[in-house]
N, C-alpha and C positions, 0 to 999 in steps of 0.2 A: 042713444045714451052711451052702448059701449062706444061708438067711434069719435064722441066726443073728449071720454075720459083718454082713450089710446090718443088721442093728439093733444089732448093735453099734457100726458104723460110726456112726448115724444119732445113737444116743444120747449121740456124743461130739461131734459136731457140729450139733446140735441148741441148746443154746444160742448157738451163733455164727451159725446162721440166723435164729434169733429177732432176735439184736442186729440184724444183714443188713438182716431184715425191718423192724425198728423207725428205724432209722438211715437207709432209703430209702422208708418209704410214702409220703413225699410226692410223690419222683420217679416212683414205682410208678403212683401215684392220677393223675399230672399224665398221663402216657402213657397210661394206662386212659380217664380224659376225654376224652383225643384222639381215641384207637379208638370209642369211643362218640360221638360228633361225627359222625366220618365214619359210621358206622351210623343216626344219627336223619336225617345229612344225606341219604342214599340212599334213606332210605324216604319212596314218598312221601303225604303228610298226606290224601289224596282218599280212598285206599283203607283209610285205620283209622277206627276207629269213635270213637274220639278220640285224641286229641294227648297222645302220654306226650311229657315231657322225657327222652329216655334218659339222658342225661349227667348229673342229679340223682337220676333213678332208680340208677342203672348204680354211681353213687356211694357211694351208700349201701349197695349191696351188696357192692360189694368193699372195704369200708370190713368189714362183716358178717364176708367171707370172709377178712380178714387176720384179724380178732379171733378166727374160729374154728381157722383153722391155727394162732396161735399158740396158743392156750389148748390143741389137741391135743398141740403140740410140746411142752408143759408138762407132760401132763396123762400122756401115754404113759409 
């Protein structure tokens, strides 16, 4: 019964997260850079074996992972 009600919930509010989603990635992406910032800035470059960009890397993936939640939010 509850997982019936939470996907019914889900499936009415499900394209309004999408719009949510769509209408804020950039400020999403801009704050996700940030947090990736301070994580390339903390680690430090002696102990890796090379030098990733987190913040281009980090990029691209959460770039990945909105396309994938929305495309499930669609797709469910």
């Amino acid at each position: 019964m509850r997982n019936r009600i939470r996907n019914s919930i889900f499936r009415l509010a499900r394209k309004d997260v999408i719009d949510f989603l769509e209408d804020h990635e950039e400020e999403l992406l801009q704050i996700f850079r940030e947090e990736l910032q301070v994580v390339d800035d903390n680690m430090p470059e002696e102990e890796l074996f090379i030098d990733i960009h987190m913040v281009r890397l980090g990029e691209q993936l959460m770039i990945s992972v909105l396309r994938a939640l929305k495309r499930f939010m669609r797709e469910v």
